[in-house]
PDB file of N, CA, C and O in Angstrom:
ATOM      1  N   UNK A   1       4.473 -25.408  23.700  1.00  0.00           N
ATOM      2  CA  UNK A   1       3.649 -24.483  22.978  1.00  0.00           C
ATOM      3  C   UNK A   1       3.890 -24.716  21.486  1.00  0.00           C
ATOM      4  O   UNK A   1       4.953 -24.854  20.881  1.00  0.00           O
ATOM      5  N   UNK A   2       2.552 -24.724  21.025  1.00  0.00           N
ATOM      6  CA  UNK A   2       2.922 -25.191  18.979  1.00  0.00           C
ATOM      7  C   UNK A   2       2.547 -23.888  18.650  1.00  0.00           C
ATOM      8  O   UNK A   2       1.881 -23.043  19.249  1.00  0.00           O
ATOM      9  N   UNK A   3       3.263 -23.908  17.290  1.00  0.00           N
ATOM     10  CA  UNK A   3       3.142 -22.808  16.429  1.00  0.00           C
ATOM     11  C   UNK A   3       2.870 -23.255  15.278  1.00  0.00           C
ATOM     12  O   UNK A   3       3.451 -24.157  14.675  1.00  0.00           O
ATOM     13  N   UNK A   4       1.323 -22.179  14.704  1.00  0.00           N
ATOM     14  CA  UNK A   4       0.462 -23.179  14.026  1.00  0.00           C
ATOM     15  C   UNK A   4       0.696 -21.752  13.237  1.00  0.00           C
ATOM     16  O   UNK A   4       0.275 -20.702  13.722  1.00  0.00           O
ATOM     17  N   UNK A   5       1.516 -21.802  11.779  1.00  0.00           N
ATOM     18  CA  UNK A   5       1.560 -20.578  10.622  1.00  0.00           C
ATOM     19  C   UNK A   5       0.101 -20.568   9.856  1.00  0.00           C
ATOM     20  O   UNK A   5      -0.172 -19.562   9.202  1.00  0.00           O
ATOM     21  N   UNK A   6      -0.849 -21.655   9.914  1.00  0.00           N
ATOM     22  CA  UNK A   6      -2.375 -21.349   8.863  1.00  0.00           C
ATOM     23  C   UNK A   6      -3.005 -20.582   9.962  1.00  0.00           C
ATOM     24  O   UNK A   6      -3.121 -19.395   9.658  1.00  0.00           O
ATOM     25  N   UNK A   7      -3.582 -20.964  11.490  1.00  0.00           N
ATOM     26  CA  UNK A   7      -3.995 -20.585  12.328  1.00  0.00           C
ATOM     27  C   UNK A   7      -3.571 -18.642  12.043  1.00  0.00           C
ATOM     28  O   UNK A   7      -4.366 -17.716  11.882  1.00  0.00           O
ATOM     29  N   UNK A   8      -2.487 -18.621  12.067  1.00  0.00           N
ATOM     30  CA  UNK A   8      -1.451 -16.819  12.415  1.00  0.00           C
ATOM     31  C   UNK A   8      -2.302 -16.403  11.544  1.00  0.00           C
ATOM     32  O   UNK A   8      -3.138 -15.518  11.722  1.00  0.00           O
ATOM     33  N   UNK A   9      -1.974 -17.517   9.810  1.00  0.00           N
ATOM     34  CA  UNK A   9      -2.844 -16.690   8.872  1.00  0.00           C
ATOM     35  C   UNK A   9      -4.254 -16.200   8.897  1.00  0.00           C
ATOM     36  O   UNK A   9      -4.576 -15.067   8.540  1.00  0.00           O
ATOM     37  N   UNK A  10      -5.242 -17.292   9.425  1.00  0.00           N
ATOM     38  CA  UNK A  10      -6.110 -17.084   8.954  1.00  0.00           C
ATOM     39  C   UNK A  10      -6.829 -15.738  10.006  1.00  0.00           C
ATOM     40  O   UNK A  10      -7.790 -15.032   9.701  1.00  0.00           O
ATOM     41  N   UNK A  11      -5.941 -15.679  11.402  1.00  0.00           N
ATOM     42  CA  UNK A  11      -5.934 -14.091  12.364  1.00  0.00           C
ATOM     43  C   UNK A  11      -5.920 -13.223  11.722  1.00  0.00           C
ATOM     44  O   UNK A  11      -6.893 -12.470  11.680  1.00  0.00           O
ATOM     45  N   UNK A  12      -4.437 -12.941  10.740  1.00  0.00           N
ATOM     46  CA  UNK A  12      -4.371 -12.122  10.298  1.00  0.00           C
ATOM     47  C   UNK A  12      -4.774 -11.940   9.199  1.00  0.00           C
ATOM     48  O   UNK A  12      -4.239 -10.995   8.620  1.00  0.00           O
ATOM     49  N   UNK A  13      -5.810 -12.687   8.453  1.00  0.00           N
ATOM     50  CA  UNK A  13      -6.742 -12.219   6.980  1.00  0.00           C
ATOM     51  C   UNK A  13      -7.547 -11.337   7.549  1.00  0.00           C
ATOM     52  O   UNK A  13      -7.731 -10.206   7.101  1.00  0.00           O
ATOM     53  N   UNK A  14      -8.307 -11.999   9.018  1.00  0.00           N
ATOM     54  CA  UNK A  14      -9.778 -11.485   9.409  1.00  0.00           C
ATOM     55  C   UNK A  14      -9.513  -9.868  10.522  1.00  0.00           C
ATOM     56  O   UNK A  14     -10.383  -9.262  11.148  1.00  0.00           O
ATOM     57  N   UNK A  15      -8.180  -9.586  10.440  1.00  0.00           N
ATOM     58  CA  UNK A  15      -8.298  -8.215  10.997  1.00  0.00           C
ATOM     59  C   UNK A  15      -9.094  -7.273  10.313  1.00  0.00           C
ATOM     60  O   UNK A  15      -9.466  -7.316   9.140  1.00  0.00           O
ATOM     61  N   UNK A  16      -9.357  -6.252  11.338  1.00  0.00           N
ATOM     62  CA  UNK A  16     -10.706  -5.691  10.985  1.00  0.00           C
ATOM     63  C   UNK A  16     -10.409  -4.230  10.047  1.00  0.00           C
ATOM     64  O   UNK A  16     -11.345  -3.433   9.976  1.00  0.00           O
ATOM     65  N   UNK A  17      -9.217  -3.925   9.397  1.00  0.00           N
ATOM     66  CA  UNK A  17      -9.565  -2.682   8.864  1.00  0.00           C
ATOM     67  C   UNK A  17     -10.001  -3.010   7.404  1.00  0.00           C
ATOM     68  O   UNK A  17      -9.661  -4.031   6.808  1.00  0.00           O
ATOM     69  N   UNK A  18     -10.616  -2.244   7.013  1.00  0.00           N
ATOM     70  CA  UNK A  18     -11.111  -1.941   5.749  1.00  0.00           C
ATOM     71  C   UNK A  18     -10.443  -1.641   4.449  1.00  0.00           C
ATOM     72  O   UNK A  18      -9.472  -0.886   4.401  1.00  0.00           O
ATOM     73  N   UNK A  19     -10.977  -2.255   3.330  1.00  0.00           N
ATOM     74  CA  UNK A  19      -9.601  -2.015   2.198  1.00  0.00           C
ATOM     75  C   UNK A  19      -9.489  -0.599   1.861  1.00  0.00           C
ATOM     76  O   UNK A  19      -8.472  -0.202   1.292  1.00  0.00           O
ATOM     77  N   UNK A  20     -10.459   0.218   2.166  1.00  0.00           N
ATOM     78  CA  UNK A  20     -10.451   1.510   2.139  1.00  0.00           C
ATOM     79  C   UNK A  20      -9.238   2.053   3.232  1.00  0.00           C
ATOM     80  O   UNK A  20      -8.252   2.706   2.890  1.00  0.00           O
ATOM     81  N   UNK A  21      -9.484   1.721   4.300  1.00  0.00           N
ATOM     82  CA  UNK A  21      -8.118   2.012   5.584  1.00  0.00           C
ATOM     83  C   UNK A  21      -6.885   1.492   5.008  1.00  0.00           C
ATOM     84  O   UNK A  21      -5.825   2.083   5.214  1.00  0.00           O
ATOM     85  N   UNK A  22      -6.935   0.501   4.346  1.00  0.00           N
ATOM     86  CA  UNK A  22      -5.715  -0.166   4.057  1.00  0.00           C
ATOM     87  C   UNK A  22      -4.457   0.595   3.095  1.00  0.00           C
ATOM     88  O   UNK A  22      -3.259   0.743   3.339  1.00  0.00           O
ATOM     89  N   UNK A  23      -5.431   1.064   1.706  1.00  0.00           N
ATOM     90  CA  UNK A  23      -5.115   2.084   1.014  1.00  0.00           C
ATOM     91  C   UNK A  23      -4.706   3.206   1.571  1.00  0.00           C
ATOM     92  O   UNK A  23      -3.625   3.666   1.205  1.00  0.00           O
ATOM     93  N   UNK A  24      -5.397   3.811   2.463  1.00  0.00           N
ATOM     94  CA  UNK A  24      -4.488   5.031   3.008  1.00  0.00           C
ATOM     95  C   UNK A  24      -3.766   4.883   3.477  1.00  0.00           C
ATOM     96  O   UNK A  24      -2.838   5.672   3.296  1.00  0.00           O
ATOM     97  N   UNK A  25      -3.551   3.600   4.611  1.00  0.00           N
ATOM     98  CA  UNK A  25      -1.998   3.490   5.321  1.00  0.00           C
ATOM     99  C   UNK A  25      -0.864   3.095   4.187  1.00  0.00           C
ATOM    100  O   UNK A  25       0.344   3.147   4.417  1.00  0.00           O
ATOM    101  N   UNK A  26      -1.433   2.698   2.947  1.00  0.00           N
ATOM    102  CA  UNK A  26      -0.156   2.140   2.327  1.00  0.00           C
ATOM    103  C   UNK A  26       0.163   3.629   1.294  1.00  0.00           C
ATOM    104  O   UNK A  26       1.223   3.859   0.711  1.00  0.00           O
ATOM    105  N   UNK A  27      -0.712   4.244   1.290  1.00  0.00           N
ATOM    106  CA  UNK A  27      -0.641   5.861   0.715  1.00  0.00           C
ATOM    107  C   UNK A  27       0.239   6.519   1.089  1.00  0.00           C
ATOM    108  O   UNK A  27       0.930   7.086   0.243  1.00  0.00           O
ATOM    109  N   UNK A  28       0.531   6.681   2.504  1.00  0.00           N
ATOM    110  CA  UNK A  28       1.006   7.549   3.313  1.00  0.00           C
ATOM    111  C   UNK A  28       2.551   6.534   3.731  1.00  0.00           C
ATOM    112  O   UNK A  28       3.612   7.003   4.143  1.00  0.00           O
ATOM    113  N   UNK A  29       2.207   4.902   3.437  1.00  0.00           N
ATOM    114  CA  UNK A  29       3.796   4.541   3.347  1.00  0.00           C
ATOM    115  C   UNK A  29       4.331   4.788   1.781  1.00  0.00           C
ATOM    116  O   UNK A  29       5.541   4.615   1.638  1.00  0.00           O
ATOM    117  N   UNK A  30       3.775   5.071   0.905  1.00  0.00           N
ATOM    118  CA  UNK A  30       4.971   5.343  -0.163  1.00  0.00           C
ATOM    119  C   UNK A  30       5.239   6.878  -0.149  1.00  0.00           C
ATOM    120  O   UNK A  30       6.292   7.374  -0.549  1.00  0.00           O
ATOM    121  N   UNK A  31       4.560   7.333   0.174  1.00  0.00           N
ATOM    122  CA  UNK A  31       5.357   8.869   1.072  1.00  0.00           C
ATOM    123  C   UNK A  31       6.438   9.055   2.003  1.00  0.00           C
ATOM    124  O   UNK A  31       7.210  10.012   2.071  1.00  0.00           O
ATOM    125  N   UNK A  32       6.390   7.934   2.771  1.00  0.00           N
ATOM    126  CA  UNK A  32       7.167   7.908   3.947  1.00  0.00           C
ATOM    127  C   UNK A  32       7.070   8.858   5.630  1.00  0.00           C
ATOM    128  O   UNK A  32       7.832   9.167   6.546  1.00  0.00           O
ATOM    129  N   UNK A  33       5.193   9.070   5.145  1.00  0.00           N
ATOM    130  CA  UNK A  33       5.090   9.960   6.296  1.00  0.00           C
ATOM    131  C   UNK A  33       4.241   8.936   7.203  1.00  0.00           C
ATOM    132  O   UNK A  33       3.266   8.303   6.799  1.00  0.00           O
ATOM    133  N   UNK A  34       4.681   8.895   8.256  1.00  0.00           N
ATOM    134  CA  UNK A  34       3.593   8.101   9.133  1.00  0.00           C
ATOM    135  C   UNK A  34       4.087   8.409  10.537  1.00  0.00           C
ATOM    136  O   UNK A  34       5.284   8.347  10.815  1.00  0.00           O
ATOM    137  N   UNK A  35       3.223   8.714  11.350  1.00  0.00           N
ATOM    138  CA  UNK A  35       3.389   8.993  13.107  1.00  0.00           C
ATOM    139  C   UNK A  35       3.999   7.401  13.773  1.00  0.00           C
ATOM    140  O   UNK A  35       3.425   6.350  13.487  1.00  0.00           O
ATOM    141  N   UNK A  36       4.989   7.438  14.504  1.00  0.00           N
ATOM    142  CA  UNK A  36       4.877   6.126  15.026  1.00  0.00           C
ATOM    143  C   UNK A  36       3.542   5.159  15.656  1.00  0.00           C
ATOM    144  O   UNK A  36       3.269   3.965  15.534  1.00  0.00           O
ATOM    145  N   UNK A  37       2.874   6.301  16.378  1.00  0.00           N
ATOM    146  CA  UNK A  37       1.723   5.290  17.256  1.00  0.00           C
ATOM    147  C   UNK A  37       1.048   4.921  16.097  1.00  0.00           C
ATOM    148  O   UNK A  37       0.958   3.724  15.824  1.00  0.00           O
ATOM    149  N   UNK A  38       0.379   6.080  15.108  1.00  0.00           N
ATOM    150  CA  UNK A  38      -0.462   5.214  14.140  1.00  0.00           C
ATOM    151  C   UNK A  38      -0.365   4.123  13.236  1.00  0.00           C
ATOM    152  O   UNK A  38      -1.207   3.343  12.793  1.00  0.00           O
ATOM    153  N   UNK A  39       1.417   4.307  12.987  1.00  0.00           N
ATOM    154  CA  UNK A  39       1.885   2.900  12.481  1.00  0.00           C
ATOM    155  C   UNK A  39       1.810   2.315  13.072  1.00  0.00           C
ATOM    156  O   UNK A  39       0.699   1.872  12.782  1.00  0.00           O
ATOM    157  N   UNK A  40       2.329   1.431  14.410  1.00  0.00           N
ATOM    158  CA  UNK A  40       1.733   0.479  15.195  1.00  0.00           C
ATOM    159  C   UNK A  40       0.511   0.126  15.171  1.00  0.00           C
ATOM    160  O   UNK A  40       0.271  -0.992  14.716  1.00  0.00           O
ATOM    161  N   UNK A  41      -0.383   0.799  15.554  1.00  0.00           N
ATOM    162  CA  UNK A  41      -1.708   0.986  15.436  1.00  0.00           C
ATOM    163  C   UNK A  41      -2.533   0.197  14.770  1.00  0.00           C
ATOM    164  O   UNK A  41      -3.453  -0.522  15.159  1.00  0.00           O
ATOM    165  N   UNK A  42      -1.794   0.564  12.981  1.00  0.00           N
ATOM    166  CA  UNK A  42      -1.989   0.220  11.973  1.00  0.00           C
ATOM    167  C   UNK A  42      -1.582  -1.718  11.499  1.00  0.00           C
ATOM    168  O   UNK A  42      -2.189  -2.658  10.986  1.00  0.00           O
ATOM    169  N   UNK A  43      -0.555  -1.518  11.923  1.00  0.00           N
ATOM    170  CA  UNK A  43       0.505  -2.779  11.785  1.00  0.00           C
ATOM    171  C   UNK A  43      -0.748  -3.856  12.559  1.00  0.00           C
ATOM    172  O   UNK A  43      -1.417  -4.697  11.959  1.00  0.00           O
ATOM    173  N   UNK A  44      -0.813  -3.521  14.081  1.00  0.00           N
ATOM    174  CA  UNK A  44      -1.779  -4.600  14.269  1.00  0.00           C
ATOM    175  C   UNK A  44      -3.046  -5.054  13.923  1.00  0.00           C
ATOM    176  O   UNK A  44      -3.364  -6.176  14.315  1.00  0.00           O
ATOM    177  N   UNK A  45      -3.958  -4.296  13.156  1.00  0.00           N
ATOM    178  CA  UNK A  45      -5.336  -4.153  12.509  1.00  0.00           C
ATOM    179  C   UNK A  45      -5.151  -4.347  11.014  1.00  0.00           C
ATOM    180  O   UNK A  45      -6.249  -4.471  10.472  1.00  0.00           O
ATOM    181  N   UNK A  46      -4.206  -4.410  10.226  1.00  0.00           N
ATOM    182  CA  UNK A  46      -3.966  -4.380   9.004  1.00  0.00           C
ATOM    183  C   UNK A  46      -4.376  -6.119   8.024  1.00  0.00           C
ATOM    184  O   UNK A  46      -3.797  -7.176   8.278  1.00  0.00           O
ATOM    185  N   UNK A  47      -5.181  -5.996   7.237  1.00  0.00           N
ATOM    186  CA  UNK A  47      -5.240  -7.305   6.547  1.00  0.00           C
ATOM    187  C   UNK A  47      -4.112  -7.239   5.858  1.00  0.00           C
ATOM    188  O   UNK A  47      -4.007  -6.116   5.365  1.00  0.00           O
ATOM    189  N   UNK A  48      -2.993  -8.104   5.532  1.00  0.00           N
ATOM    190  CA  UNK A  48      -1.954  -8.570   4.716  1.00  0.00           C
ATOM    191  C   UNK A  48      -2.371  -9.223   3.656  1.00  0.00           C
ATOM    192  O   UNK A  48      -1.578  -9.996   3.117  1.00  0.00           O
ATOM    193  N   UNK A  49      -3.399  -9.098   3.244  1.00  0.00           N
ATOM    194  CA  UNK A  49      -3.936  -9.439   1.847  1.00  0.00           C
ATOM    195  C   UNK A  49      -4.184  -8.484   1.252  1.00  0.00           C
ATOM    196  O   UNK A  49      -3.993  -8.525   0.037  1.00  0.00           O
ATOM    197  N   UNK A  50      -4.677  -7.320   1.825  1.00  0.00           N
ATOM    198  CA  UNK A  50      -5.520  -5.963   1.583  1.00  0.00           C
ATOM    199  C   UNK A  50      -4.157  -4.645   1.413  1.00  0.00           C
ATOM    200  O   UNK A  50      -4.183  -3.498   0.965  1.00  0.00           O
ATOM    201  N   UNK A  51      -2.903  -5.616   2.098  1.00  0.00           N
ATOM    202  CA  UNK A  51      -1.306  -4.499   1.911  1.00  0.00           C
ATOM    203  C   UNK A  51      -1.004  -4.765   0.861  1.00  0.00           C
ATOM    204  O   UNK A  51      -0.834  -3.883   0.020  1.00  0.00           O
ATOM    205  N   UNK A  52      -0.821  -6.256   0.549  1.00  0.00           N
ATOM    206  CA  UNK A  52      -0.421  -6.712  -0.653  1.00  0.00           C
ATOM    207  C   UNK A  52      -1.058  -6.276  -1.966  1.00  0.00           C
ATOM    208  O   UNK A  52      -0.487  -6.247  -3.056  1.00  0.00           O
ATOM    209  N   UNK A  53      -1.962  -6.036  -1.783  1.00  0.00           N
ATOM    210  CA  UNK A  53      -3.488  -6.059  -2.960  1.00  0.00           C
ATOM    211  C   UNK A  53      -3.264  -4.205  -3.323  1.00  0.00           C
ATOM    212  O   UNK A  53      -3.340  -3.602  -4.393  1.00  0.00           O
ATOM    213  N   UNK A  54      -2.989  -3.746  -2.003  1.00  0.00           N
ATOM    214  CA  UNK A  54      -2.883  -2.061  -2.201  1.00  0.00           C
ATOM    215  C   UNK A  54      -1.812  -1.287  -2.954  1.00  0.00           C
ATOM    216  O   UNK A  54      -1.660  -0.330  -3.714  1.00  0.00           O
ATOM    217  N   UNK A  55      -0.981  -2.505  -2.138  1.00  0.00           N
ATOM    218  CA  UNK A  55       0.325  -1.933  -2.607  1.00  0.00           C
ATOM    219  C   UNK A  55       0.774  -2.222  -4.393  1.00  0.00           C
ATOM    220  O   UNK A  55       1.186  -1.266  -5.049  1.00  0.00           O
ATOM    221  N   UNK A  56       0.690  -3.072  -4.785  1.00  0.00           N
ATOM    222  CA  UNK A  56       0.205  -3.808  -6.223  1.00  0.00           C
ATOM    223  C   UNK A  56      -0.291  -2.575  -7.417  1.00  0.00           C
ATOM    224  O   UNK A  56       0.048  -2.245  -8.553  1.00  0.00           O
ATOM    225  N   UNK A  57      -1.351  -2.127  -6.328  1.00  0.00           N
ATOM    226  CA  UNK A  57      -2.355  -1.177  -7.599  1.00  0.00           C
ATOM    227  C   UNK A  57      -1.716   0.203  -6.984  1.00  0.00           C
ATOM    228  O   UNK A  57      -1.735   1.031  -7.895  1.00  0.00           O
ATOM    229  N   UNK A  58      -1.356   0.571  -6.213  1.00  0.00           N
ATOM    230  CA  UNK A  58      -0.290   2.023  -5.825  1.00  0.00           C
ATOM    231  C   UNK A  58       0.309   1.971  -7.120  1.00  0.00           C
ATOM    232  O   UNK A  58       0.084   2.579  -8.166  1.00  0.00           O
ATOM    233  N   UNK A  59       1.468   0.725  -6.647  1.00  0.00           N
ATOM    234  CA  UNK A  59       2.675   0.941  -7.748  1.00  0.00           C
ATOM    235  C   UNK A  59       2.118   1.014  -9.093  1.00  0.00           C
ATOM    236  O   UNK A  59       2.348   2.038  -9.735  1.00  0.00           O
ATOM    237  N   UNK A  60       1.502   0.193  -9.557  1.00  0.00           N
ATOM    238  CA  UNK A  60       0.656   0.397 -10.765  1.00  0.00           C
ATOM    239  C   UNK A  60       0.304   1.848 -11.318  1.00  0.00           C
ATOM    240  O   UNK A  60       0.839   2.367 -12.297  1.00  0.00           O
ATOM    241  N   UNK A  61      -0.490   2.302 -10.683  1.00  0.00           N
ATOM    242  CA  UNK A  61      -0.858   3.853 -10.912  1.00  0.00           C
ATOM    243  C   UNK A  61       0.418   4.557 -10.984  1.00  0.00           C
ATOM    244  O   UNK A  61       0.703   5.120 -12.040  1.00  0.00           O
ATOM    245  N   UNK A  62       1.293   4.600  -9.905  1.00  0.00           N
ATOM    246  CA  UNK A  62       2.829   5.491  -9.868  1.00  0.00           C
ATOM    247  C   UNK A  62       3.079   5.337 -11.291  1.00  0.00           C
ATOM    248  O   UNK A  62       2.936   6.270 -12.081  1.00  0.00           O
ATOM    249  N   UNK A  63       3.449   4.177 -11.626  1.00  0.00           N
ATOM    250  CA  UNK A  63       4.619   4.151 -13.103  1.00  0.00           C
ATOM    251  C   UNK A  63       3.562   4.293 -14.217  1.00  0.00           C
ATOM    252  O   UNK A  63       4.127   4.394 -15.306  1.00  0.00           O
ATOM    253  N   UNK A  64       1.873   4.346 -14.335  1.00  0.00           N
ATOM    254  CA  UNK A  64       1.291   4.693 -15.484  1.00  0.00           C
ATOM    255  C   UNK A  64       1.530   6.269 -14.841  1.00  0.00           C
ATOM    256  O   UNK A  64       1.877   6.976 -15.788  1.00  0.00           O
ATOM    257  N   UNK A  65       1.472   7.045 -13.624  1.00  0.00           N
ATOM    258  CA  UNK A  65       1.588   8.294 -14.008  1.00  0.00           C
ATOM    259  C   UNK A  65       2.570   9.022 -14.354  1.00  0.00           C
ATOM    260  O   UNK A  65       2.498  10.160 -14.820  1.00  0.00           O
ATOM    261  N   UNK A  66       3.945   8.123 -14.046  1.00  0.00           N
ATOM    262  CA  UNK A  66       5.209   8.444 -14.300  1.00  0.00           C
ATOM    263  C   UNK A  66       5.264   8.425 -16.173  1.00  0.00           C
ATOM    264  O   UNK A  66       5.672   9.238 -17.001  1.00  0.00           O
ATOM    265  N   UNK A  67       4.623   7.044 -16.269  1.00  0.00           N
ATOM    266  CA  UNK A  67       4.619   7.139 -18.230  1.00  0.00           C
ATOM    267  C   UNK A  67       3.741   8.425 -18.998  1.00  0.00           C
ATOM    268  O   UNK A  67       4.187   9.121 -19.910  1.00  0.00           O
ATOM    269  N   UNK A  68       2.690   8.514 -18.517  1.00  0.00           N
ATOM    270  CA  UNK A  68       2.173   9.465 -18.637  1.00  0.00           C
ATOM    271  C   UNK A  68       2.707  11.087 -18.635  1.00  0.00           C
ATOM    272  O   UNK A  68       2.617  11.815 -19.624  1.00  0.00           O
ATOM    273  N   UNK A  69       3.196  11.442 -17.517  1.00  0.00           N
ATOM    274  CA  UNK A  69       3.944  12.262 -17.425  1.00  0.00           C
ATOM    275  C   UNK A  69       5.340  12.710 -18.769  1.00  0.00           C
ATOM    276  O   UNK A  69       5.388  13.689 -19.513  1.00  0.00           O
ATOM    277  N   UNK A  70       6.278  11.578 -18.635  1.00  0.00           N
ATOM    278  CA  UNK A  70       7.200  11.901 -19.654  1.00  0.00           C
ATOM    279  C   UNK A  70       6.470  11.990 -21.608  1.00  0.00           C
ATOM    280  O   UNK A  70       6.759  12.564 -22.658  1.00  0.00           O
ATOM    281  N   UNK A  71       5.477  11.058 -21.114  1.00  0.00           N
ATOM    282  CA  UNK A  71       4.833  10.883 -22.694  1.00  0.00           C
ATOM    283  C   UNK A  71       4.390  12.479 -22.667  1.00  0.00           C
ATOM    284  O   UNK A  71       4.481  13.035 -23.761  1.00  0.00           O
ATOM    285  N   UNK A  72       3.998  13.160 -21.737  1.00  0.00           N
ATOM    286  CA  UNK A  72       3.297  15.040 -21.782  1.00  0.00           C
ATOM    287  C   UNK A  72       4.315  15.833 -22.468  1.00  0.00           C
ATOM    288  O   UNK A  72       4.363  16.414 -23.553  1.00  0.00           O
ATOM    289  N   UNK A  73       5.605  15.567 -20.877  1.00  0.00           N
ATOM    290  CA  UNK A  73       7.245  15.821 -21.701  1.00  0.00           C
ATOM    291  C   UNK A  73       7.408  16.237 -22.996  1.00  0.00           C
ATOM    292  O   UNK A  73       7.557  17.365 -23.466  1.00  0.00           O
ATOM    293  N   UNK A  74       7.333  14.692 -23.712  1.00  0.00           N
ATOM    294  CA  UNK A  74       8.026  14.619 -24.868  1.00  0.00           C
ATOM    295  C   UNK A  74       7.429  15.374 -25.885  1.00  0.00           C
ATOM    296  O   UNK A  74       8.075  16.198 -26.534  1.00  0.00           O
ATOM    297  N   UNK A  75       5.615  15.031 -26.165  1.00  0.00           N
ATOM    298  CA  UNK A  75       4.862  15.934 -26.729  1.00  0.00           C
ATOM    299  C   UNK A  75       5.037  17.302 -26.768  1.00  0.00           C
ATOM    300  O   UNK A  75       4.921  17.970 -27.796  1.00  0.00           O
ATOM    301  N   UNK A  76       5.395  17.872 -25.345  1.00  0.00           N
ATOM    302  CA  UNK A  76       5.299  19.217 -25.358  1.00  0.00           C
ATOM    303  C   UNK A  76       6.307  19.944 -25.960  1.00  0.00           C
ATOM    304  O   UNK A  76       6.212  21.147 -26.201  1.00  0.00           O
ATOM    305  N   UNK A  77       7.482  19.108 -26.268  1.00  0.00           N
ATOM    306  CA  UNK A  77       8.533  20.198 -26.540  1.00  0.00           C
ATOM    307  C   UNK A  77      10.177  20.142 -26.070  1.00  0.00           C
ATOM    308  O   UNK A  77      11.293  20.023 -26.574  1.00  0.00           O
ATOM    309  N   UNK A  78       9.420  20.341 -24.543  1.00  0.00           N
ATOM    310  CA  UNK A  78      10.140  20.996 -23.433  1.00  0.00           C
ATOM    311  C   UNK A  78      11.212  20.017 -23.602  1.00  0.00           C
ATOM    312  O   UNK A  78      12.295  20.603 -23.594  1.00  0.00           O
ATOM    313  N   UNK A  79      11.335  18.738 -23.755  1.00  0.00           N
ATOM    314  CA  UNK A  79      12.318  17.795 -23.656  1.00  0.00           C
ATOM    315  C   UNK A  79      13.776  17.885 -25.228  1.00  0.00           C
ATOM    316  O   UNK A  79      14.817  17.228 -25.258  1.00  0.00           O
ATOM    317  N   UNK A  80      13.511  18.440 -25.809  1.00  0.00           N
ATOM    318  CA  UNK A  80      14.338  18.672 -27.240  1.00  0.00           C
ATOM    319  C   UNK A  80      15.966  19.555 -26.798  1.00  0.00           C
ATOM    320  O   UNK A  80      16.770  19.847 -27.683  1.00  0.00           O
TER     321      UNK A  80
END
């Protein structure tokens, strides 16, 4: 039996969820809330281009709202 890693890939580009689906499962992993079955669920239907791609612009947003946030902080006062 051969094991062909472009073949795996190119399976797992063309799974069928949506980058919209993708975003919420990776939503609900930087929360750390997720049901087991739907993670599974998830895990097998998931594009790994579309985790990578999600997860990227998550973190992105987190640390502009985290900058954002302390920049409110500092303005306001409250931090002195």
């Amino acid at each position: 039996m051969s094991h062909d890693p472009a073949r795996d890939l190119r399976e797992a580009v063309a799974r069928p969820l949506s980058f919209g689906q993708t975003v919420r499962a990776v939503a609900w992993s930087f929360f750390g809330v997720r049901k087991g079955a739907e993670h599974e669920r998830d895990m097998a239907r998931l594009n790994p281009l579309h985790v990578i791609l999600a997860g990227i612009i998550g973190a992105v947003l987190f640390v502009l709202a985290l900058v954002v946030l302390v920049n409110w902080v500092i303005a306001s006062g409250v931090a002195r």
